[in-house]
PDB file of N, CA, C and O in Angstrom, chain B, residues numbered from 101:
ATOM      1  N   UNK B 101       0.640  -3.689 -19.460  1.00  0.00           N
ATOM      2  CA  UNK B 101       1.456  -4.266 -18.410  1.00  0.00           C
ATOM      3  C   UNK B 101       0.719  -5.451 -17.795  1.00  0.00           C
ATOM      4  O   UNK B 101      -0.411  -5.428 -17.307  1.00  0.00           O
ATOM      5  N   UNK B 102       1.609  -6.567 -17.906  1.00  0.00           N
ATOM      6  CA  UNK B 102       0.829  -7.371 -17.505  1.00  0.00           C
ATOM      7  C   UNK B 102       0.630  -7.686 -15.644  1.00  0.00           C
ATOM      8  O   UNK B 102      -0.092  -8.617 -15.285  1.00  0.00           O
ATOM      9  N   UNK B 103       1.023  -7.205 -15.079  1.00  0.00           N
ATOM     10  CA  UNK B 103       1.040  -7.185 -13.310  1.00  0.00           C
ATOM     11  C   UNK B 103      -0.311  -5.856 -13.456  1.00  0.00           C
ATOM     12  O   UNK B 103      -0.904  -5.780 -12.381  1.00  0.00           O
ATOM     13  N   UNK B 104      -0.730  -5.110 -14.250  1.00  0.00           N
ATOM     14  CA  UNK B 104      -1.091  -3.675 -13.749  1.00  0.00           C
ATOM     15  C   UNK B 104      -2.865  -4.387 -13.188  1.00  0.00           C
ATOM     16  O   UNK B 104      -3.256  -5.469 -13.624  1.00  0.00           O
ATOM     17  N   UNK B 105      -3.550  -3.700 -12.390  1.00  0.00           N
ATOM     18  CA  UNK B 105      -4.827  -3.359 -12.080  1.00  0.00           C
ATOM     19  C   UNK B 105      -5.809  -2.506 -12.788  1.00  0.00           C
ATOM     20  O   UNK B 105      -5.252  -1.589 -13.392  1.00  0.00           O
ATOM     21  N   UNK B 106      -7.047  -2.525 -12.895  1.00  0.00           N
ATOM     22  CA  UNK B 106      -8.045  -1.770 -13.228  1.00  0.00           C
ATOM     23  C   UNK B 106      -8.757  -1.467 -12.221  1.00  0.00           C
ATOM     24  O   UNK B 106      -8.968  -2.380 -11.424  1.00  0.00           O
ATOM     25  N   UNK B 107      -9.224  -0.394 -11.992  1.00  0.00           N
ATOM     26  CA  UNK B 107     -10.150   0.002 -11.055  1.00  0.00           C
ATOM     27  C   UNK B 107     -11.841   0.110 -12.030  1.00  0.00           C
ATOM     28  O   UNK B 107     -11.643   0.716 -13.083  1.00  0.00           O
ATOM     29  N   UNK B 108     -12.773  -0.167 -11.931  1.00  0.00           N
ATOM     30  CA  UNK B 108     -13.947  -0.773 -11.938  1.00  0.00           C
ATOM     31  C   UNK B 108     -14.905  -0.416 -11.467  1.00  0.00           C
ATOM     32  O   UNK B 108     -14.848  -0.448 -10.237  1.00  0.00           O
ATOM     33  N   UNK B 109     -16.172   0.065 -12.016  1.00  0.00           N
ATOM     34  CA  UNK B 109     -17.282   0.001 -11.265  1.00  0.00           C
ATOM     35  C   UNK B 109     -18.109  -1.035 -11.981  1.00  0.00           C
ATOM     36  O   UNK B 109     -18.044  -0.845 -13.195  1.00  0.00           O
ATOM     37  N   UNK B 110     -18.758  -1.920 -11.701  1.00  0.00           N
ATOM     38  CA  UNK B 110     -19.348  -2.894 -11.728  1.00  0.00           C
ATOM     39  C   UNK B 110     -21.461  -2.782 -11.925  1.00  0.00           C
ATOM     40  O   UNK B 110     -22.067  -2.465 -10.901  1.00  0.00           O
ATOM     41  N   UNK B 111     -22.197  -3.025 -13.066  1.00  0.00           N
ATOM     42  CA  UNK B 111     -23.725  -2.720 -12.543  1.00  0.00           C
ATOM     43  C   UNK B 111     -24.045  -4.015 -12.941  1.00  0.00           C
ATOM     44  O   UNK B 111     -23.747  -4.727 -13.900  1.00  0.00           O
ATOM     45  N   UNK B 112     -24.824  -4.142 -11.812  1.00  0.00           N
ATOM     46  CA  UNK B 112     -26.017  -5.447 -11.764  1.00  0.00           C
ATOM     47  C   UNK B 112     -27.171  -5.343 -11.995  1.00  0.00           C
ATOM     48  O   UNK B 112     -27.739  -4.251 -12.006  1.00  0.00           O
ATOM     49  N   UNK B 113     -27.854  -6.656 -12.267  1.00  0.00           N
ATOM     50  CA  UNK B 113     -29.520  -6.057 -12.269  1.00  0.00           C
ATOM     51  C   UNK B 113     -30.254  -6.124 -11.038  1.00  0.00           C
ATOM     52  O   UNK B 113     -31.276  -5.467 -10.837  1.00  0.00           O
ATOM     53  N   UNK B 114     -29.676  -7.009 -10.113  1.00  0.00           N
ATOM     54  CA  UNK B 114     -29.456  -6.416  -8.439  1.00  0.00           C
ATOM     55  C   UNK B 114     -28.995  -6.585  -7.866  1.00  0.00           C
ATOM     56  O   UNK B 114     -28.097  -7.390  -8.111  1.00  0.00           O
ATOM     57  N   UNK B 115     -29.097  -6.052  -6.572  1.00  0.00           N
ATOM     58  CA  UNK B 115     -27.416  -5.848  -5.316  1.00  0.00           C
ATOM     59  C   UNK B 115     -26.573  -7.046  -5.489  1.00  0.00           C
ATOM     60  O   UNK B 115     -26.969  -8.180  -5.217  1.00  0.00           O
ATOM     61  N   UNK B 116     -25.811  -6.866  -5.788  1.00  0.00           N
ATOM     62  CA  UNK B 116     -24.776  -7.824  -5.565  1.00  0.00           C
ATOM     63  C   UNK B 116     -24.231  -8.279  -4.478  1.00  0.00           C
ATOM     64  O   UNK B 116     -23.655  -7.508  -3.710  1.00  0.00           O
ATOM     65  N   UNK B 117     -24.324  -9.576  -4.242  1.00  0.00           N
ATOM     66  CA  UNK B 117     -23.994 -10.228  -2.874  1.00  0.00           C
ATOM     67  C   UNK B 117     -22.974 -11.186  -2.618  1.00  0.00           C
ATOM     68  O   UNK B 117     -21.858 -10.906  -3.055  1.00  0.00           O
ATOM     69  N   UNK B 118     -23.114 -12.230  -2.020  1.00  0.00           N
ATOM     70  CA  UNK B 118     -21.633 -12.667  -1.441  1.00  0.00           C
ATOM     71  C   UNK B 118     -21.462 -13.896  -3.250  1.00  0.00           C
ATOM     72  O   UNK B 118     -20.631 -13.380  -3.998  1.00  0.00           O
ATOM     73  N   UNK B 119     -21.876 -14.780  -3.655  1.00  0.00           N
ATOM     74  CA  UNK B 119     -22.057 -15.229  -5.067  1.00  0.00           C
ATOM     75  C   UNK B 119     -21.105 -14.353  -6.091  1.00  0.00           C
ATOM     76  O   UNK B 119     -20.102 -14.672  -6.730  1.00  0.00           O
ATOM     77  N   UNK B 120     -22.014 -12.819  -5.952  1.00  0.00           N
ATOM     78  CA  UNK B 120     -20.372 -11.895  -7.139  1.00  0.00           C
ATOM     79  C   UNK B 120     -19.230 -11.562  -6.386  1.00  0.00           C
ATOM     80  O   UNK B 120     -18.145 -11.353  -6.928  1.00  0.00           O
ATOM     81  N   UNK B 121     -19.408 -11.498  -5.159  1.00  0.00           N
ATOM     82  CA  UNK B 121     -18.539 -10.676  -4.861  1.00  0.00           C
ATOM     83  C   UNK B 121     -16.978 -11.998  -4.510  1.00  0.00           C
ATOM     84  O   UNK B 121     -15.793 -11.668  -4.562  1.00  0.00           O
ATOM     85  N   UNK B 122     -17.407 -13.175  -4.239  1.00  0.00           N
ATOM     86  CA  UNK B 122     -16.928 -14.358  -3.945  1.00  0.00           C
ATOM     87  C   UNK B 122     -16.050 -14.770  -5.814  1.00  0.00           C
ATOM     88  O   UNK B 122     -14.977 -15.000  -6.371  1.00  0.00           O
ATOM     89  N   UNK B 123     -17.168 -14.648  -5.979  1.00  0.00           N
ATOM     90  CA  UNK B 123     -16.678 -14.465  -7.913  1.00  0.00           C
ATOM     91  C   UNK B 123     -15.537 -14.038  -8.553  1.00  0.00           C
ATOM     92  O   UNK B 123     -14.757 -14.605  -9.317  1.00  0.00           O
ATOM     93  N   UNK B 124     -15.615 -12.384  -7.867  1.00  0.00           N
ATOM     94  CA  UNK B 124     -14.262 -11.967  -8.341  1.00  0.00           C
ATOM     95  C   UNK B 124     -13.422 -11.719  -7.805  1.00  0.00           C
ATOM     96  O   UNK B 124     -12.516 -11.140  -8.404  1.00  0.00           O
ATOM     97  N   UNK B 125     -13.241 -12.120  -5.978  1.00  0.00           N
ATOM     98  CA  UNK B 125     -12.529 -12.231  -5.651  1.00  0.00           C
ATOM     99  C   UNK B 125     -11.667 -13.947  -6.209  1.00  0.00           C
ATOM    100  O   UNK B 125     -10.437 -13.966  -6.176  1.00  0.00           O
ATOM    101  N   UNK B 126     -12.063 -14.618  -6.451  1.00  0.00           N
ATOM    102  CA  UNK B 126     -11.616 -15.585  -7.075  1.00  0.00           C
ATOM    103  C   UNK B 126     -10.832 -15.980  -7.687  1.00  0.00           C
ATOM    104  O   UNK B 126     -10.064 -16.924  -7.501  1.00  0.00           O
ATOM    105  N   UNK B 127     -11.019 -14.807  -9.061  1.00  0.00           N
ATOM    106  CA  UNK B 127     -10.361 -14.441  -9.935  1.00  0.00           C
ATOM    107  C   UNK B 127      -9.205 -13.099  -9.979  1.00  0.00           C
ATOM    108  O   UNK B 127      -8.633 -12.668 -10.980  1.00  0.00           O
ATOM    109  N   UNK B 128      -9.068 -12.563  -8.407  1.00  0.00           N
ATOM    110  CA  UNK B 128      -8.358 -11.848  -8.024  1.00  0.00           C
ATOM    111  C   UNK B 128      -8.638 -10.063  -7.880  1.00  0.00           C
ATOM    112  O   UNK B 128      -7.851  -9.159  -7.598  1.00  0.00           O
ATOM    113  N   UNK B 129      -9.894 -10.045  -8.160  1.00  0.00           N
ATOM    114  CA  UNK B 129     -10.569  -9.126  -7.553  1.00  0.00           C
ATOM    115  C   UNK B 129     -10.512  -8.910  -6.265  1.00  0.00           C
ATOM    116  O   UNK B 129     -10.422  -9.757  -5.377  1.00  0.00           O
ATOM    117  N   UNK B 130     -10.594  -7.110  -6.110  1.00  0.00           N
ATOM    118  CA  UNK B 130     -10.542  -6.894  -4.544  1.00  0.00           C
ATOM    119  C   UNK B 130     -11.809  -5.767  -4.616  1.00  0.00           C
ATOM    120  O   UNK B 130     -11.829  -4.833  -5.417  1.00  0.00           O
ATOM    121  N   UNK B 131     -13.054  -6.103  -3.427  1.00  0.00           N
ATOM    122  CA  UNK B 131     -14.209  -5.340  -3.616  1.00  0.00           C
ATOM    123  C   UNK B 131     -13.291  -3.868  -3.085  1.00  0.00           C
ATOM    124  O   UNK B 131     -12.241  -3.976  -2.453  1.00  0.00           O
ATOM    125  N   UNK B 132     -13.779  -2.784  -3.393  1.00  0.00           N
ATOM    126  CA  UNK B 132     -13.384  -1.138  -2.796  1.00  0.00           C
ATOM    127  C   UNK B 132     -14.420  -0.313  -2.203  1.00  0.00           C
ATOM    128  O   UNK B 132     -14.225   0.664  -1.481  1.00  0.00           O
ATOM    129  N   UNK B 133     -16.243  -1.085  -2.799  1.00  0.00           N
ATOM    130  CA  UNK B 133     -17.274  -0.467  -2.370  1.00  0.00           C
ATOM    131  C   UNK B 133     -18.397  -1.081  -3.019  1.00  0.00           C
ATOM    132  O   UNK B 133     -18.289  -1.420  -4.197  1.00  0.00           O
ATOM    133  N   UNK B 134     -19.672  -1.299  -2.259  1.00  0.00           N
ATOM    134  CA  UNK B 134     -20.652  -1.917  -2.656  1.00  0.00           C
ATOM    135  C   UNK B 134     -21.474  -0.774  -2.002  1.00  0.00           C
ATOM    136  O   UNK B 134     -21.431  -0.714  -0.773  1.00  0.00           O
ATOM    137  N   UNK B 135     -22.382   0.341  -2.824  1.00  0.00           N
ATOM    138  CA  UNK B 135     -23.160   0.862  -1.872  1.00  0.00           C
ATOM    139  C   UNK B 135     -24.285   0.215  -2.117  1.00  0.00           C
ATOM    140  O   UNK B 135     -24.622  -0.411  -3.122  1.00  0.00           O
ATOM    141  N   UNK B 136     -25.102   0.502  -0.661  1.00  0.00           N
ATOM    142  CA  UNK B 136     -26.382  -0.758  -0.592  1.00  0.00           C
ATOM    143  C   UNK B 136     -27.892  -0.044  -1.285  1.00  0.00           C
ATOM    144  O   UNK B 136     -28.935  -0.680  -1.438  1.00  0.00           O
ATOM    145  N   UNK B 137     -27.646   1.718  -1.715  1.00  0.00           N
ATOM    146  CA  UNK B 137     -28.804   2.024  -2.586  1.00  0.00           C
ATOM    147  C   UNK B 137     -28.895   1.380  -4.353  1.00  0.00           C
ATOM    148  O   UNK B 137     -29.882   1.049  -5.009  1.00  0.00           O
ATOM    149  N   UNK B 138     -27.557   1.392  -4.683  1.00  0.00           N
ATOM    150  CA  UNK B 138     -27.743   0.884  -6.271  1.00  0.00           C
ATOM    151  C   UNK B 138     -27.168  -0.552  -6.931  1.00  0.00           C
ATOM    152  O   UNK B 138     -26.298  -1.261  -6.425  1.00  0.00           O
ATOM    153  N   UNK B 139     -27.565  -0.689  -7.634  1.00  0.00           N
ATOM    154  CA  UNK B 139     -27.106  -2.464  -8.031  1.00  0.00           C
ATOM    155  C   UNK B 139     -25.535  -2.059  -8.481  1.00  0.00           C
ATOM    156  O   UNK B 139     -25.367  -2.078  -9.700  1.00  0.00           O
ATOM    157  N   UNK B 140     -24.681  -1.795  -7.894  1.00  0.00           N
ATOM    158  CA  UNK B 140     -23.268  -1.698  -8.377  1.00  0.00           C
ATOM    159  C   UNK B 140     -22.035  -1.886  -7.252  1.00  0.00           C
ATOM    160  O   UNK B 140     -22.240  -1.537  -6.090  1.00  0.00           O
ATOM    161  N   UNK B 141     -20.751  -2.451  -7.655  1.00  0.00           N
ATOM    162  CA  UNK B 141     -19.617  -2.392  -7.125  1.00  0.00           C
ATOM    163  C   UNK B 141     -18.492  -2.409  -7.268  1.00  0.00           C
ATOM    164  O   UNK B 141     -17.874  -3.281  -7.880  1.00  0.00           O
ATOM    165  N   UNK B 142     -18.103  -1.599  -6.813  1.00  0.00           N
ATOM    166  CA  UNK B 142     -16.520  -1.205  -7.741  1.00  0.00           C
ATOM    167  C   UNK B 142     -15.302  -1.961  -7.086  1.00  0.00           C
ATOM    168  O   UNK B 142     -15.165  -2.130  -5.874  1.00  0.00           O
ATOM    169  N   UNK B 143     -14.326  -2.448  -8.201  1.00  0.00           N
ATOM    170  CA  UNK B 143     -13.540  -3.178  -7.455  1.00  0.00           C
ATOM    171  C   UNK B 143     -12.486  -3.041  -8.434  1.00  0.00           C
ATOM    172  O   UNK B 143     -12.550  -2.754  -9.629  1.00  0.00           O
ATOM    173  N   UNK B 144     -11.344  -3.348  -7.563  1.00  0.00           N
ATOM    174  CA  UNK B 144      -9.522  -3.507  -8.720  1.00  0.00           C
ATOM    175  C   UNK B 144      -9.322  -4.698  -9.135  1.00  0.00           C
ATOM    176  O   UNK B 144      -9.001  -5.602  -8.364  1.00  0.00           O
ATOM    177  N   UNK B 145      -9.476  -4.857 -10.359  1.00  0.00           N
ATOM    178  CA  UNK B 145      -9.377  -6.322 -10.875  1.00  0.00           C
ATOM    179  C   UNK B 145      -7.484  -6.197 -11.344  1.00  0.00           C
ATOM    180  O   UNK B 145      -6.772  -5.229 -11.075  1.00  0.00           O
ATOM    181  N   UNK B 146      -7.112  -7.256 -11.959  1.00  0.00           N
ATOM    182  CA  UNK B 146      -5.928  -7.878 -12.752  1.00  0.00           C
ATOM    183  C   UNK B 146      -6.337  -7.526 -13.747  1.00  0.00           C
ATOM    184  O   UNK B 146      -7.450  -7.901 -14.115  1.00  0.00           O
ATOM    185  N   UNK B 147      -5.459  -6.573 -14.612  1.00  0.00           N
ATOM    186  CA  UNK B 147      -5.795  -6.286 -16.088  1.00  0.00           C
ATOM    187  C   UNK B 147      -5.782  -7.769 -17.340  1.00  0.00           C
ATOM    188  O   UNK B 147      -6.256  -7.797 -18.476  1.00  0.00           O
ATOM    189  N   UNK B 148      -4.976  -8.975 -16.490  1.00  0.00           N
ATOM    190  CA  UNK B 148      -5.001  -9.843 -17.449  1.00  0.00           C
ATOM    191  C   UNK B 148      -6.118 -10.199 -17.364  1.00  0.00           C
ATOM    192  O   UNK B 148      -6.860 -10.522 -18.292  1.00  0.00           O
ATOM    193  N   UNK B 149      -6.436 -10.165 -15.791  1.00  0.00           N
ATOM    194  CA  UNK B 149      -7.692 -11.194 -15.782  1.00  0.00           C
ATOM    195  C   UNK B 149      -9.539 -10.343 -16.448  1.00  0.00           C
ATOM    196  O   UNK B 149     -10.619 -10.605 -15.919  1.00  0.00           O
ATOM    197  N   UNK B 150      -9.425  -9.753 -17.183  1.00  0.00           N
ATOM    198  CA  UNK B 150     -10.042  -8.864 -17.500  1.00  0.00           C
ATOM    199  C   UNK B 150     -11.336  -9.515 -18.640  1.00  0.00           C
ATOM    200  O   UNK B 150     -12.536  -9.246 -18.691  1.00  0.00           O
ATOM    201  N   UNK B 151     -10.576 -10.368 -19.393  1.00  0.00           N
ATOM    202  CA  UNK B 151     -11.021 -11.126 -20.267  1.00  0.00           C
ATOM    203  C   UNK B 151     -12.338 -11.905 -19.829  1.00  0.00           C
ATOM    204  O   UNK B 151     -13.463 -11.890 -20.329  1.00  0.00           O
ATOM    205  N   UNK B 152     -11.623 -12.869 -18.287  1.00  0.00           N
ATOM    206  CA  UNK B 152     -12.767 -13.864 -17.548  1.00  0.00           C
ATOM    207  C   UNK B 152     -13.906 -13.296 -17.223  1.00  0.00           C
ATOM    208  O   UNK B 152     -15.000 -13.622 -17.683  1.00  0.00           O
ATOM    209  N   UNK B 153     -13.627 -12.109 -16.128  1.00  0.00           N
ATOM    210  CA  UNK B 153     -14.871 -11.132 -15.940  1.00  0.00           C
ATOM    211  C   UNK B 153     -15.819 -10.726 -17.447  1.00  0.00           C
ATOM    212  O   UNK B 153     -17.011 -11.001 -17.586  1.00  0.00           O
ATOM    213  N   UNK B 154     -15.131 -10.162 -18.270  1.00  0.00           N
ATOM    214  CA  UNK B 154     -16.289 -10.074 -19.362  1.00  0.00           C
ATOM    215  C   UNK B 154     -16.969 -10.797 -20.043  1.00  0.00           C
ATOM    216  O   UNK B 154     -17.965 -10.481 -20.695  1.00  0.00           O
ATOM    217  N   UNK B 155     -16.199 -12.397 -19.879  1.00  0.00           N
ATOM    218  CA  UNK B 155     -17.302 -13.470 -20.617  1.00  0.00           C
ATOM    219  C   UNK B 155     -18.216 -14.150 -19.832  1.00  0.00           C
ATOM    220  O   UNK B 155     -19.077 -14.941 -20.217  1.00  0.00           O
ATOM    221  N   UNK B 156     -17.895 -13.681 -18.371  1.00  0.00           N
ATOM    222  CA  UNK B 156     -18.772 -14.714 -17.570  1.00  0.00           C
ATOM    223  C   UNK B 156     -20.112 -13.853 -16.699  1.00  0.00           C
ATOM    224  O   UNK B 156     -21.110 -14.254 -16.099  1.00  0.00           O
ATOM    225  N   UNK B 157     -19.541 -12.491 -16.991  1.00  0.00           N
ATOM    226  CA  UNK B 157     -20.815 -11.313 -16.263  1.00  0.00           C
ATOM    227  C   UNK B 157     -21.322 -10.421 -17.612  1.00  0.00           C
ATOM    228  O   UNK B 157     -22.174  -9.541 -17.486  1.00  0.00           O
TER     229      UNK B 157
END
């Protein structure tokens, strides 16, 4: 479906800050949680847009 969402958890090699998080909101990402012990953050992307996120992270 092309309207549908993915829900996401996201790992970095560290915390991710306003740079990723600015990133995929961009591309139509919405953050859901960044906890501040591990390099990760989960977020609902655009299933189309799914493609951009994997070639550019």
């Amino acid at each position: 479906m092309p309207d549908s969402s993915l829900d996401v958890i996201i790992q970095f090699t560290q915390a991710p800050g306003r740079a990723e998080h600015d990133f995929m909101t961009k591309h139509g990402g919405t953050l859901r949680k960044s906890p501040p012990l591990i390099n990760s953050a989960a977020y609902s992307l655009p299933a189309k847009k799914l493609d951009v996120y994997a070639a550019t992270r």
